[in-house]
ROFIDREN-881447 format. One line per field, with one value per residue (C-alpha): residue in three letters; x, y, z. Coordinates in steps of 0.05 Angstrom, whole numbers, padded with zeros to 5 digits. Each point is the difference from the previous one (the first is absolute). Layout:
BEGIN
residuo: (ALA,...);
east: (X,...);
north: (Y,...);
up: (Z,...);
***
This chain:
BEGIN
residuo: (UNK,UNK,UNK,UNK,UNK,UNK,UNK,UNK,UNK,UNK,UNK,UNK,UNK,UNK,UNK,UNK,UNK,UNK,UNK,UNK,UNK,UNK,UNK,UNK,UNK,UNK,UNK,UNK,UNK,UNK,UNK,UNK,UNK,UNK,UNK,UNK,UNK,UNK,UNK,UNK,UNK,UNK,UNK,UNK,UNK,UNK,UNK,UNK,UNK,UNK,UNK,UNK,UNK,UNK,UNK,UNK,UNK,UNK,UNK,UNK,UNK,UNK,UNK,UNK,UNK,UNK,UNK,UNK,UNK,UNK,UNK,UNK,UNK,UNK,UNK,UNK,UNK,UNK,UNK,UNK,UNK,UNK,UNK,UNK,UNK,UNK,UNK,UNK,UNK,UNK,UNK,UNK,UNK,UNK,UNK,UNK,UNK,UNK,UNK,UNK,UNK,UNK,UNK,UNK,UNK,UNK,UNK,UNK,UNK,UNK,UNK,UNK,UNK,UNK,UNK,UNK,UNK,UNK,UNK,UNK,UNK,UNK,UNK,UNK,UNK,UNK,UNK,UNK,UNK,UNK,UNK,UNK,UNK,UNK,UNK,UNK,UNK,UNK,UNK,UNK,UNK,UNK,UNK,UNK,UNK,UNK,UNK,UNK,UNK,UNK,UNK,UNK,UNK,UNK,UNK,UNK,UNK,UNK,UNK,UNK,UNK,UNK,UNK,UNK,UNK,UNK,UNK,UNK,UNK,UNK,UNK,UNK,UNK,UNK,UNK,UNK,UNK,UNK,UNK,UNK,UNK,UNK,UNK,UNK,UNK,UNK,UNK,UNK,UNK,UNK,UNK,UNK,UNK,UNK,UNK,UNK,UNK,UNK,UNK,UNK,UNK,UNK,UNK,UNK,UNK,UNK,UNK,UNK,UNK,UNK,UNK,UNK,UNK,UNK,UNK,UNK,UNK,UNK,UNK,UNK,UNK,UNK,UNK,UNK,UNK,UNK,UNK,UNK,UNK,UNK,UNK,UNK,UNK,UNK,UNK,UNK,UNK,UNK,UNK,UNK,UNK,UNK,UNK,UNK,UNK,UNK,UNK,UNK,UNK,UNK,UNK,UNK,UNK,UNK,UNK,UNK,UNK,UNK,UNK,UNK,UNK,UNK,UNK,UNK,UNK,UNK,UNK,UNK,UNK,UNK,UNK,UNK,UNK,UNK,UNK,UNK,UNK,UNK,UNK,UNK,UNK,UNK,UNK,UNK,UNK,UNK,UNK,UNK,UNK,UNK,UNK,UNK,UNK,UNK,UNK,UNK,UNK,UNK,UNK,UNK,UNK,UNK,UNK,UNK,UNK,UNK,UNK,UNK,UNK,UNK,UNK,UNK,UNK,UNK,UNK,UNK,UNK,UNK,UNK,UNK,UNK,UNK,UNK,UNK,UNK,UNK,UNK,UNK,UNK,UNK,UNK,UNK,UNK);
east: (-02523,-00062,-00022,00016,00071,-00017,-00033,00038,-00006,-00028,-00073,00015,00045,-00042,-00058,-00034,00013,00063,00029,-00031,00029,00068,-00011,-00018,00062,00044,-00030,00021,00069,00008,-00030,00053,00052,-00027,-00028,-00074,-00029,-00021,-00037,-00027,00041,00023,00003,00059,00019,-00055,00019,-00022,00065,00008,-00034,00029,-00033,00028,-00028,00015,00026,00017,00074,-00005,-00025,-00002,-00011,-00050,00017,-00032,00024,-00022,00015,00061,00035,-00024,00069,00020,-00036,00047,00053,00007,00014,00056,00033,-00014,00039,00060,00000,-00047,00029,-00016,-00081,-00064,00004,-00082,-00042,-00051,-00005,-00048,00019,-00072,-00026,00059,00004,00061,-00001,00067,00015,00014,00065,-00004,-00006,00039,00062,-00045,-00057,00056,00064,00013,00063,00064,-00030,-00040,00064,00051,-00051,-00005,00072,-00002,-00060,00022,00057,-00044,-00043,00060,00021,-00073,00003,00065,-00020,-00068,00046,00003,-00079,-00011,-00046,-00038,-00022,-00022,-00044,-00037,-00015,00051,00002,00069,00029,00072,00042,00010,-00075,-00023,00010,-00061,-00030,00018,-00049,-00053,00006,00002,-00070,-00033,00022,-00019,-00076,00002,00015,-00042,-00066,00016,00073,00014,00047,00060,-00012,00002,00068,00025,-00025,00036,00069,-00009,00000,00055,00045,-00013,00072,00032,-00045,00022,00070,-00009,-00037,00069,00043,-00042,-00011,00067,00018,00036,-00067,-00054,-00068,-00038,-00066,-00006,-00054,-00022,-00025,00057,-00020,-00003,-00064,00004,00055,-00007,00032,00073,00051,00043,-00050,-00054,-00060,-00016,-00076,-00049,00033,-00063,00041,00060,00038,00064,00041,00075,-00013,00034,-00063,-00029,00038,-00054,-00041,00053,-00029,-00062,00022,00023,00076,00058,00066,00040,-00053,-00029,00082,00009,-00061,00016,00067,-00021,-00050,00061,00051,-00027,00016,00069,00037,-00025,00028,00025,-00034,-00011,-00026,-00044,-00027,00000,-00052,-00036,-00020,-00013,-00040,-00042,-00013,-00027,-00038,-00044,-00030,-00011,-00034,-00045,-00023,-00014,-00042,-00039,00000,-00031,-00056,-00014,-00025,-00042,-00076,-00008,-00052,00046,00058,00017,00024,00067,00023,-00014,00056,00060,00020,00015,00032,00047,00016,00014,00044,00052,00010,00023,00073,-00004,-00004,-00038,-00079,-00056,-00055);
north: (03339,-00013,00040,-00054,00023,00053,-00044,00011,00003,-00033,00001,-00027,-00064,-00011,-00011,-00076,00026,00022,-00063,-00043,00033,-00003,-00068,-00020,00030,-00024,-00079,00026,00012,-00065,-00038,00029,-00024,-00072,00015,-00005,00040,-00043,00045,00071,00058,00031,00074,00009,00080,00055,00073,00053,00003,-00080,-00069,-00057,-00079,-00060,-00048,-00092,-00021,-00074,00018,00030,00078,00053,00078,00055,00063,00064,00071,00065,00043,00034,-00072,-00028,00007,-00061,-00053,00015,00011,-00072,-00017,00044,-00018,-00079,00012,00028,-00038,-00059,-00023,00060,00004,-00043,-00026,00031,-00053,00055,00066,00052,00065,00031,-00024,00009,-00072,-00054,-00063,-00030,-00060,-00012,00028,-00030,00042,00061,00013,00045,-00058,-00058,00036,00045,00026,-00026,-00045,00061,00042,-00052,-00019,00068,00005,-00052,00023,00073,-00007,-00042,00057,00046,-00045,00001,00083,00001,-00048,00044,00059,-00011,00002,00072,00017,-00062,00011,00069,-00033,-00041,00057,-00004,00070,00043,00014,00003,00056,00051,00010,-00005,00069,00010,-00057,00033,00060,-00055,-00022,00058,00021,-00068,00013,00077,-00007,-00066,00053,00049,-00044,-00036,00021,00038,00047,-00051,-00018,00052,00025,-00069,00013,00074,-00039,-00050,00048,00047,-00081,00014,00019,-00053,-00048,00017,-00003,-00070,-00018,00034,-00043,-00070,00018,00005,-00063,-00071,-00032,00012,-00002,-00064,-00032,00018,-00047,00052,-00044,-00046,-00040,-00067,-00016,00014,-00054,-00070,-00060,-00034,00061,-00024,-00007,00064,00025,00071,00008,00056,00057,00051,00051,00000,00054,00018,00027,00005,-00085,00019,00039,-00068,-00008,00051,-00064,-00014,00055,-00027,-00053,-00003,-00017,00018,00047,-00056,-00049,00059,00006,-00069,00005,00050,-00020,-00073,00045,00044,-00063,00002,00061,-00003,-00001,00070,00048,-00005,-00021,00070,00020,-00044,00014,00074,-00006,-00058,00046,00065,-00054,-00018,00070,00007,-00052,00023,00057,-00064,-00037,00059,00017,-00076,00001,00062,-00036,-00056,00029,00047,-00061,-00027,00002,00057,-00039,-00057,00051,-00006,00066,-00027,-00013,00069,00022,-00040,00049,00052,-00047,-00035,00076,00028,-00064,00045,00043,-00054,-00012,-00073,-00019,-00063,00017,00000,-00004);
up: (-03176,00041,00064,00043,00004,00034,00057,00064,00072,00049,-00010,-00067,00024,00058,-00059,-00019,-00075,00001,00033,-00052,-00052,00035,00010,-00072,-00011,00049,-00023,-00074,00017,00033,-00054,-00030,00040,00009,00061,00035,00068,00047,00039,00022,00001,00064,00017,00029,-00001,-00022,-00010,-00043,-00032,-00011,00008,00017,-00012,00017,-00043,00003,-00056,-00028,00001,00067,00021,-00046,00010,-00030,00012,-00031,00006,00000,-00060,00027,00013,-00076,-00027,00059,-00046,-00062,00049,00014,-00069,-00009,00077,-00030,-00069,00038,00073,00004,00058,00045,-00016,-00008,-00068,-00015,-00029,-00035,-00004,-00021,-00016,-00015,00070,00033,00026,00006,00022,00034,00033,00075,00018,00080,00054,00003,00055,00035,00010,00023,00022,00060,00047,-00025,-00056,-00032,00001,-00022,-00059,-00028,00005,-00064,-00025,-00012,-00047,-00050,00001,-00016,-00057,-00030,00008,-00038,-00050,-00016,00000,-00084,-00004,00034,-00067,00005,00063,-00009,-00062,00049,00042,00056,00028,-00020,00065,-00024,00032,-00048,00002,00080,00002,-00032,00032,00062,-00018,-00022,00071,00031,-00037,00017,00067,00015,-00030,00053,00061,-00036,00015,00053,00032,00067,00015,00024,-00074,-00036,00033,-00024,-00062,00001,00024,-00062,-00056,00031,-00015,-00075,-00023,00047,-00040,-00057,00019,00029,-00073,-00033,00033,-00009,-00080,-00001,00029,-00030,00023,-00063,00018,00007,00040,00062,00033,00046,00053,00013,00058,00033,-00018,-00075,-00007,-00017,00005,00022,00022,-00044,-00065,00020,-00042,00002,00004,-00007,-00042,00000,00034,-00046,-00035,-00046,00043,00036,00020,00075,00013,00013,00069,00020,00028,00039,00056,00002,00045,00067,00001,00034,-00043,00002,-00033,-00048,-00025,-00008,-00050,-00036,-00013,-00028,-00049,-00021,-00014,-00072,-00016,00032,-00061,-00015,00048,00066,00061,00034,-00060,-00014,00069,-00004,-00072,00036,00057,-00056,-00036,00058,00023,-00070,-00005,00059,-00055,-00049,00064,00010,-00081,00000,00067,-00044,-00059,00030,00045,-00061,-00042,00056,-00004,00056,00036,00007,00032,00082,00030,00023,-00077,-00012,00046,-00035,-00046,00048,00050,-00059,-00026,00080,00013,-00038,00053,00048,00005,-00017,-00061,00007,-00009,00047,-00052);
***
């Protein structure tokens, strides 16, 4: 393998060179496909963690994205999710695992971009149980994904993700916390044996691990409510799949709207236990899922160049890992 896998960040994307090599390669993979680019590419999202191109193509717009090295496993990732569900992702039209680069066609604009009120809520009432479906249909491939690098966050291990968290987290308030944080950070570690009870009773559930998204929101879905994509799986893990109702905090909603949700996610899974208990590891799964939020805000910043890291990233683990201590169990991170 050559060095230039290793090339990452923003400094490097932002660069004359690198974009002509992506472009070579993007015209490549459209050869390849029959089509031709008919014009210059378009930066449409730069981060250190991901780059984003949108790029005119003879059969309409097509999309470059390039990740960071702690996202890599997302371009295999959409060859395995297209072998089992084609019709709930972008079918990619190249991919290159070395350079961490796919290339997918235009999925639309997402609910978040065209939808609002009413509309958003009623179309991710339809939207949500395809994504259960696709979770229960991966639920068979938990080795596969590990192979490509999806992080193990299944429950009979957060427990020691918990500590892993907790570490990332304390030398965080070590350099840069204040005393309000440190306290927090005394309050989260006394929690450890009622995480590990929570992780008891979701390992021991009728719902097997599966992919949780981890960033389940409107504007990472594509498409017709009735016919979604699911887009931009960087964040993903194997985990208990309700932890992916997490998202479902980060947006302004009222109970009643927030319960209508999350019972159109949990219709799927209906024929495996009862309703209340269903909701019972739903909520244990979330609650969980806020360590797994915070090891992959670490994981993330971690791999960034540190010149190319803003302060207020820094602060996401610790804010994912105190969200525990709040009696909801939606996040806030």
């Amino acid at each position: 393998m050559s060095g230039e896998q290793f090339e990452h960040g923003v400094a490097v994307w932002s660069s004359e060179s690198w974009l002509r090599r992506a472009i070579a390669w993007v015209d490549e993979r459209l050869a390849e496909a029959g089509l031709d680019r008919t014009g210059e590419p378009e930066e449409r999202s730069m981060r250190p963690w991901a780059a984003v191109f949108r790029v005119p193509a003879s059969g309409g717009l097509v999309w470059l994205k390039a990740t960071g090295p702690q996202a890599r496993f997302e371009v295999g990732l959409y060859g395995l999710l297209h072998s089992i569900a084609p019709e709930r992702v972008l079918t990619p039209l190249g991919v290159s695992m070395e350079r961490a680069w796919v290339l997918l066609p235009d999925g639309g604009p997402s609910f978040g971009e065209r939808l609002e009120g009413p509309a958003l809520v009623a179309a991710l009432g339809e939207a949500l149980p395809a994504y259960a479906r696709l979770q229960r249909d991966l639920i068979p491939h938990a080795q596969e994904l590990l192979e490509l690098g999806v992080s193990d966050m299944r429950p009979e291990i957060m427990p020691s993700r918990f500590d892993e968290a907790v570490e990332a987290v304390r030398a965080y308030v070590e350099r840069r916390g204040d005393e309000p944080e440190r306290a927090l950070l005394t309050e989260v570690v006394g929690m450890r044996e009622t995480v590990a009870g929570w992780c008891d009773r979701l390992s021991g559930s009728v719902v097997q691990p599966s992919l949780d998204h981890n960033d389940l929101h409107a504007w990472n879905i594509l498409g017709d409510p009735t016919d979604p994509r699911f887009y931009d799986w960087g964040d993903g893990v194997l985990s208990h799949p309700f932890a992916s109702m997490l998202a479902l905090g980060w947006v302004p909603m009222s109970d009643s709207t927030r319960t209508r949700l999350r019972d159109a996610y949990l219709g799927p899974f209906g024929d495996l236990a009862p309703h209340d208990e269903l909701v019972e590891l739903l909520e244990l799964a979330c609650r969980v899922g806020k360590i797994a939020r915070a090891l992959t805000w670490y994981r993330s910043v971690s791999a960034l160049n540190p010149d190319e890291v803003e302060e207020r990233w820094l602060s996401g683990p610790s804010e994912s890992l105190f969200s525990l201590l709040e009696d909801s169990w939606l996040g806030r991170a």
